[in-house]
C-alpha positions in Angstrom: 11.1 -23.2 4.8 7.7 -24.7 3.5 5.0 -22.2 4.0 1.7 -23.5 5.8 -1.6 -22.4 6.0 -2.3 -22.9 9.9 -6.2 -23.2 10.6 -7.3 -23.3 14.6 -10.6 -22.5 15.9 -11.1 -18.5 16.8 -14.9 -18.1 17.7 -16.6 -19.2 21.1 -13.5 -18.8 23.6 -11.5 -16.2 21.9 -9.1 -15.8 24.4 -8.3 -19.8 24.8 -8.2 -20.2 21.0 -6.1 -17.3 20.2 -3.6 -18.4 23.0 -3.9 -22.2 21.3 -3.5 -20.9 17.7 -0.3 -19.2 19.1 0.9 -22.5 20.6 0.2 -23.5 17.1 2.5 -21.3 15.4 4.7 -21.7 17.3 5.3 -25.8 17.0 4.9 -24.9 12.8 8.2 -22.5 13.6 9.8 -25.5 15.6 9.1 -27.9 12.6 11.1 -25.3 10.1 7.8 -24.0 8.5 6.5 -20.1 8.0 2.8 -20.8 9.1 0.3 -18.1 8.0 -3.0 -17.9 10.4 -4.6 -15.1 9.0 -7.5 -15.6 11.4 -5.5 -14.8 14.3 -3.5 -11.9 12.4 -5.6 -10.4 10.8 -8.6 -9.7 13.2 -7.3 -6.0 14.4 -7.4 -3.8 11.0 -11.0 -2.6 10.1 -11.6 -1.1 6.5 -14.3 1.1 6.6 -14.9 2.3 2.7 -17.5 0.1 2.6 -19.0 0.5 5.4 -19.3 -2.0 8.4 -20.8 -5.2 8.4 -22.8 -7.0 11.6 -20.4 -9.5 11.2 -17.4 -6.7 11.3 -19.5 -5.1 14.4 -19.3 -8.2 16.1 -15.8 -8.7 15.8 -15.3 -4.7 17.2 -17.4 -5.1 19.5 -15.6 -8.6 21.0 -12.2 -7.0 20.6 -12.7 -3.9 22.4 -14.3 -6.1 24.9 -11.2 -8.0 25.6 -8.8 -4.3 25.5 -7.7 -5.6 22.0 -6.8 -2.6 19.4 -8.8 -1.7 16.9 -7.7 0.4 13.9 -9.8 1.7 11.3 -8.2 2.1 7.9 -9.2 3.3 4.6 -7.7 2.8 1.0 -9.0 6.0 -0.4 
């Protein structure tokens, strides 16, 4: 399989672009490619060592707006 880097837009209409980006992933998987979207994968873990950014606060905020997850983590 080639491996592809899938970009799609994320901010403004979470919702709509996160069910677009999926749509996405799923045509790379169609075409015989791994597609790797870490803006839609990634978006649920929080590390917290270094505290929390507005930027990270933002994101927390929008996610636990919507009912998504949020899990804090630490590497210590």
């Amino acid at each position: 399989m080639i491996r592809v880097i899938l970009e799609s837009p994320y901010g403004g209409d979470v919702a709509a672009n996160v069910e677009y980006g999926r749509l996405c992933m799923q045509d790379c998987l169609r075409r015989g490619e791994t597609p790797y979207a870490s803006h839609l994968l990634l978006t649920h873990v929080v590390y917290t060592d270094r505290g929390i950014s507005s930027g990270m606060a933002a994101g927390i905020a929008d996610s636990e707006k919507q009912g998504i997850p949020v899990e804090y983590r630490t590497l210590k």
